[in-house]
C-alpha positions as CSV (number, residue, x, y, z in Angstrom):
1,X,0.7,35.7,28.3
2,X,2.5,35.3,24.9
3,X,2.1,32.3,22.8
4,X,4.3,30.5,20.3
5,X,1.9,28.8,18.5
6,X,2.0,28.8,14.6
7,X,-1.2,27.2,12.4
8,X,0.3,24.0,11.1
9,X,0.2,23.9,7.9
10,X,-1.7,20.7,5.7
11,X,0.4,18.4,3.8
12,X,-2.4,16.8,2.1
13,X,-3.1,17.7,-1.4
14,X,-6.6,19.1,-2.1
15,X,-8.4,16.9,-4.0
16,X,-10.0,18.8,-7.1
17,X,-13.8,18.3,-7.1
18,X,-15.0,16.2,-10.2
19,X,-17.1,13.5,-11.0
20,X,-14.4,10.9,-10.9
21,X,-14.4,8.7,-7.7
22,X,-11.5,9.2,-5.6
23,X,-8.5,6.3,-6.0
24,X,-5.9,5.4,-4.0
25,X,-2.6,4.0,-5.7
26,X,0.5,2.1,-4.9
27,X,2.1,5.1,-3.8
28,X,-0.7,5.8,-1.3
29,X,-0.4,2.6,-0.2
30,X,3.3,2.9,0.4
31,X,2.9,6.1,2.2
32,X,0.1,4.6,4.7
33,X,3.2,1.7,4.9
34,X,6.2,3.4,6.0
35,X,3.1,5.9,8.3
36,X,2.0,2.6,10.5
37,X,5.8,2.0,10.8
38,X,6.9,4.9,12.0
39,X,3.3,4.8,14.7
40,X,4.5,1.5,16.0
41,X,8.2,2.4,16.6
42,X,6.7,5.6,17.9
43,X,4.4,3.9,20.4
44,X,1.4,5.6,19.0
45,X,-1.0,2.1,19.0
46,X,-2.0,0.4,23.1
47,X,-0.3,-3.1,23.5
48,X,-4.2,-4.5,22.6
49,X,-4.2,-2.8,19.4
50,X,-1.1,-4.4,18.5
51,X,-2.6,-7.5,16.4
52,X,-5.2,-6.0,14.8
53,X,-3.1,-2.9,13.4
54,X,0.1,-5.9,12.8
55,X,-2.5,-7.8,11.1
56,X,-3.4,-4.8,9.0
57,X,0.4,-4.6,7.7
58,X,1.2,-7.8,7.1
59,X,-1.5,-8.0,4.5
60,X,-0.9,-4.2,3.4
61,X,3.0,-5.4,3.0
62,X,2.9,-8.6,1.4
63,X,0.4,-7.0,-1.1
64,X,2.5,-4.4,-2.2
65,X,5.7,-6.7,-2.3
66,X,3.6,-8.5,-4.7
67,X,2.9,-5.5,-6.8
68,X,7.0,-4.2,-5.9
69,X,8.1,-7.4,-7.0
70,X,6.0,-9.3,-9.8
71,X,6.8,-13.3,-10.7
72,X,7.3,-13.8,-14.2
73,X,4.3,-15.0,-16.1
74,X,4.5,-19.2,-16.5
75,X,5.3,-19.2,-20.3
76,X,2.0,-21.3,-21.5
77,X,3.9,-24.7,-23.1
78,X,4.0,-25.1,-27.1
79,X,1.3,-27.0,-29.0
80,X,2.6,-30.3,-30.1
81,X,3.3,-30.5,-33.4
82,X,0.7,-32.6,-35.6
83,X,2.5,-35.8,-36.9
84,X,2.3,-37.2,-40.0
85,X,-0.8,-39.3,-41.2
86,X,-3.3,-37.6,-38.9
């Protein structure tokens, strides 16, 4: 019996071994983002893993809208002028 089956390739990037630690950055994060969406519209979690993996993304997402998305900086108020006499 014949089989179709190809080695699947890896998408993930060899990391190159130095003395650095390893990092993850914003565009990691994104990636694991749009990865636990695609899982949940997928139906890849049980019903009781729901909250905890929900939970999960809500603080993954609202940190990265943060980062997306910065608030200006309050501009710190002007020193009153000294007045005269003083």
């Amino acid at each position: 019996m014949e089989t179709n089956e190809q080695p699947i390739e890896s998408a993930a990037q060899e990391v190159p071994s130095t003395s650095e630690p390893p990092s993850v950055n914003i565009q990691d994060l994104q990636v694991l983002r749009s990865c636990i969406q695609i899982a949940c519209t997928r139906g890849a979690f049980k019903a009781e893993e729901m909250q905890t993996v929900g939970t999960a993304f809500n603080r993954l997402n609202a940190f990265l809208q943060h980062v997306e998305n910065p608030q200006p900086a309050e501009a710190p108020e002007p020193e009153a002028a000294p007045t005269q006499g003083e």
